[in-house]
N, C-alpha and C positions, 0 to 999 in steps of 0.2 A: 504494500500500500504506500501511498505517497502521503507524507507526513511530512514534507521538507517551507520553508521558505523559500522565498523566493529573490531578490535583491534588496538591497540599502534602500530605497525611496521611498519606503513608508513604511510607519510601524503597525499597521492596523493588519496586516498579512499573517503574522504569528496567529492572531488570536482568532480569525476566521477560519483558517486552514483546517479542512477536513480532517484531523484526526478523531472521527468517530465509529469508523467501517473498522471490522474483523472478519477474518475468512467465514463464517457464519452465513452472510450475505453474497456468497460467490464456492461454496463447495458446492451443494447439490444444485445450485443452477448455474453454475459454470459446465458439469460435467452436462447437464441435459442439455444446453446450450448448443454445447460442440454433436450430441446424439442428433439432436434434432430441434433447431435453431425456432420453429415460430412455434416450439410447445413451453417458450418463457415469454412473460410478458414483456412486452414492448419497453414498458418503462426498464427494466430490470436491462435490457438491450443499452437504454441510454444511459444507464448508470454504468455497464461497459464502456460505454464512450467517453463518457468524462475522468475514467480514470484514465482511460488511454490516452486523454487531454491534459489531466494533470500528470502524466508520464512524460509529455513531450515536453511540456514547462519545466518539468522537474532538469531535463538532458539539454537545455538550452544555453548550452556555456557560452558567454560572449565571445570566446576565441574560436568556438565551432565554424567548420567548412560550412556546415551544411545548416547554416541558420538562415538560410531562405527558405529552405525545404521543409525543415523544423515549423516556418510560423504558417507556412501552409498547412499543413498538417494540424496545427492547432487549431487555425482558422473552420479548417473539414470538421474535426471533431468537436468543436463549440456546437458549431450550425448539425449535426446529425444529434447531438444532447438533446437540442432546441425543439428536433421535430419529435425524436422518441416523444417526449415531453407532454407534444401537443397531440400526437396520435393517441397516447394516454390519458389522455384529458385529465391532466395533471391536479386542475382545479376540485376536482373530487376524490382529493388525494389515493391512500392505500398503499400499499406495500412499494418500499424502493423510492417513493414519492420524493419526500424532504431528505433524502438523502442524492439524488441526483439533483434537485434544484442548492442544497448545499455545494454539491461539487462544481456545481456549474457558475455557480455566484462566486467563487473562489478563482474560478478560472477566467471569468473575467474582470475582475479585480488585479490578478495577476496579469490582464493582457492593460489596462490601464494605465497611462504611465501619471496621471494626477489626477485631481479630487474629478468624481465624474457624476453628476445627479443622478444621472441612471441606476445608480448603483442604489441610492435611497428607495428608487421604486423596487430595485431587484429584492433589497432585501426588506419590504411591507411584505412582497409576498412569499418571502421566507417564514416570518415570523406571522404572518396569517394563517398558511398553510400549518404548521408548527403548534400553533394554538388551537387551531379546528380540530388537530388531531390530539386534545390535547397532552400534549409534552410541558405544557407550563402546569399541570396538576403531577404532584408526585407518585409514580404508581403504586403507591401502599394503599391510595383510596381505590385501588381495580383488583379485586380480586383475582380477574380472569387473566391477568397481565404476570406471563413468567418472570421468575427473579432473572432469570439472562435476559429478557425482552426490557424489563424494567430498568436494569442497570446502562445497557445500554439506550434506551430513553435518556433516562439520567446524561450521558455524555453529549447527548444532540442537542439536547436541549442547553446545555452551558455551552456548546458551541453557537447555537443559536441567539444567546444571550450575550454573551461575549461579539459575537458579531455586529449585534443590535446597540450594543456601547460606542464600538471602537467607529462604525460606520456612520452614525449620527452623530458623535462628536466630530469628525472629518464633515461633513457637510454641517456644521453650525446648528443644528436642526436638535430635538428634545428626542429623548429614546423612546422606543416604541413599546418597552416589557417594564411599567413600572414595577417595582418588589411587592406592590399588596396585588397585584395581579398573579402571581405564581407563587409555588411554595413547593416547588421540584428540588428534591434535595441533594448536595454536592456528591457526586461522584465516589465513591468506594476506592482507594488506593488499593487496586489489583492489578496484575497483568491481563492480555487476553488468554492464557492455558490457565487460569486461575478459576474459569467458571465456563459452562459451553451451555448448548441447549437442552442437554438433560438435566442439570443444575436446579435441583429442589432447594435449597437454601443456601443463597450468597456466605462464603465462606469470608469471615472476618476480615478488614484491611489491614493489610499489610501495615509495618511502621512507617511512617514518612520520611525515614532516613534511611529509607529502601526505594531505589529509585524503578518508575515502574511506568508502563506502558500510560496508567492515567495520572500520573503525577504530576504530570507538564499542564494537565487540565486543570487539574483541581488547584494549579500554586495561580494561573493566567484567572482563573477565574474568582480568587478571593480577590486580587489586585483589582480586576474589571470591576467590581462590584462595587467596590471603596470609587472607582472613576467614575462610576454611574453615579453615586450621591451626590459627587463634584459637580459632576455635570448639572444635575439637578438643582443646585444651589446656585452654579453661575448662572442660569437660564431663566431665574426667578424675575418676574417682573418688576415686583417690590424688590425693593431692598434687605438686603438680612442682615442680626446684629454682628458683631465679631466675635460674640461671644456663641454663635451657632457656625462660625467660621470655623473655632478652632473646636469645637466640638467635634465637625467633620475633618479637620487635622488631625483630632487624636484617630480617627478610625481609617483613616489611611494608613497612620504611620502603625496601628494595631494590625490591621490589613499585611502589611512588610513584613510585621516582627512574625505574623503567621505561616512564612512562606516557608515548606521543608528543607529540613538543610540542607541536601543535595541542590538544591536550585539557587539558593543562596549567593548573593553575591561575594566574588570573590577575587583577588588581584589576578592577571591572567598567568604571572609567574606559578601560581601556587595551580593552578588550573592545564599545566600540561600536560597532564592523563584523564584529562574529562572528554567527551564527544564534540565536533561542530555543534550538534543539535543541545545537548545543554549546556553549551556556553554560548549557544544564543537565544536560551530559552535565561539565562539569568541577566543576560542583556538586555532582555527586554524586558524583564518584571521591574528590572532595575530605571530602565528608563520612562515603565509605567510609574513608579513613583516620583520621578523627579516631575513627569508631567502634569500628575496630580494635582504637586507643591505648587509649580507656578498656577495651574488654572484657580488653584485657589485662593491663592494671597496676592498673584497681579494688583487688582486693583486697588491694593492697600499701598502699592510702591510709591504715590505723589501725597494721601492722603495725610490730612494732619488729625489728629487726635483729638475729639471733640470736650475733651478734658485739657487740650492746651499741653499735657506732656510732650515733651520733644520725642521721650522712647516710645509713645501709644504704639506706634505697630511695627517696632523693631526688629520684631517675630516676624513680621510676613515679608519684610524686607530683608534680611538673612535669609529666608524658607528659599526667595526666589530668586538670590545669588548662588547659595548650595545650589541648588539646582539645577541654576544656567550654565553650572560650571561644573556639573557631573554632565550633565549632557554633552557637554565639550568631554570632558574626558572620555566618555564612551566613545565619541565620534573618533579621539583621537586614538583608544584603541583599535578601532575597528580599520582605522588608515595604517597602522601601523603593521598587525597581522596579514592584513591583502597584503600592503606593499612587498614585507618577505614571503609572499610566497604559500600564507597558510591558505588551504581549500578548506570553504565552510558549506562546501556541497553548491551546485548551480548556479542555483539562484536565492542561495540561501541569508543573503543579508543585505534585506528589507525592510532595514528596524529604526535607524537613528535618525532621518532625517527632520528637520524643525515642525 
């Protein structure tokens, strides 16, 4: 499966990136597939195709010959997602559904090279389709919903969430999943051999200082959560005091201190036996916090103190220096590892820019 990033030019790629598919969704109708090709539905067809489209993104090295051939290719497989899709009549969802319209909103996100509105509409009807079916209710209230069925829920849906943050704060726009709307609970620190589809009871999670096929969800999505409040508070019509300011400062900065220690930020010296993929997964949590800071204390940088103290918002003025100068230092690690030479996978660093 394609779980990768994609380049440096934006950071909202980590957090939508399909990691929510496990071979479950591709054994038995993969092999029927190749037996006998229209006894799988249609949709199930386009969700082959967009991984095939996030395979091609995934191989699209800037220095490749064959990067004409490549965005053709990508181009084919977008536009056949599109019609599976519509041959499916996707709009009444069902199986496969919101996971090819996930892969497909990812793929073109990754063919975008800046903020693009389209992308607002794509993902309404992600999180439409996503809420009809509902994924924003936790499946402990369904009976009928397998613990493997369920858990996996569980990660679509914080992918769907996490999308719905990162994609609405890039277009300036208020989030589409407020928190009294869902109450789908965080992910299970498991692997995927840790549970399948005969799985009568989710076997306990793992420690979070076990790093683990859903770990990367579960640390991007406490981060996302504490960004959605942010958002929330900068978007307020009114005004709000600074005393609800730093109330949602402590739960960011509660948010960081949450994040499991493998993902944890860490100097890149001390991180030379860790993967591309988690040290650009503590990249980015890390640059979700500094983003946080500044959305939250910006507008405190010129203000004066309505008590006349000269130090009134000293706090939000430090918050959003630390910040703008952690953000430069990731930037200037991220310059420093290309430059010699390290490979952090294709297209895999997507994350720092402003």
């Amino acid at each position: 499966m394609i779980f990768c990033l994609r380049s440096l030019r934006d950071t909202q790629s980590i957090a939508i990136s399909p990691a929510t598919l496990t071979t479950w969704i591709w054994s038995q109708p993969y092999e029927v597939f190749w037996a006998d090709p229209s006894a799988v539905p249609i949709i199930w067809v386009g969700l082959l195709f967009s991984m095939i489209c996030l395979a091609c993104l995934a191989s699209n090295q800037p220095d490749n010959p064959d990067t004409e051939l490549l965005s053709l290719q990508i181009d084919l497989y977008r536009e056949k997602t599109v019609q599976c899709l519509i041959m499916g009549e996707y709009t009444k969802s069902g199986p496969y559904v919101l996971e090819t319209v996930i892969n497909y909103i990812y793929a073109e996100f990754c063919v975008c090279t800046d903020a693009n509105r389209d992308m607002w509409y794509l993902l309404a009807m992600e999180v439409n389709l996503a809420m009809r079916m509902g994924y924003h209710r936790d499946p402990s209230h369904f009976p009928g919903i397998s613990p493997f069925q369920g858990e996996m829920r569980r990660r679509v849906w914080a992918t769907v969430l996490m999308s719905d943050i990162m994609i609405s704060n890039q277009m300036g726009m208020p989030r589409m999943i407020s928190d009294w709307k869902c109450d789908t609970a965080e992910p299970r620190n498991l692997n995927d051999a840790d549970f399948d589809e005969d799985t009568k009871e989710l076997p306990p999670p793992r420690p979070e200082t076990e790093l683990t096929t859903a770990l990367g969800i579960i640390a991007r999505r406490r981060m996302l959560k504490a960004l959605g409040i942010i958002a929330d508070l900068a978007g307020r019509v009114k005004p709000c005091s600074y005393e609800e300011v730093m109330q949602v400062d402590r739960i960011l900065h509660d948010a960081a201190a949450s994040i499991p220690a493998p993902l944890k930020w860490k100097p890149m010296a001390a991180s030379v036996t860790d993967s591309p993929q988690v040290i650009i997964a503590r990249l980015f949590i890390r640059h979700m916090l500094y983003k946080g800071q500044i959305m939250l204390h910006q507008r405190f940088l010129w203000m004066q103190s309505s008590s006349g103290k000269q130090d009134g918002f000293d706090y939000s003025w430090q918050a959003c220096i630390d910040a703008s100068m952690g953000t430069l230092e990731l930037q200037n690690v991220l310059d420093e590892e290309t430059c010699a030479g390290v490979s952090y996978g294709s297209n895999d660093l997507m994350l720092l820019t402003p």
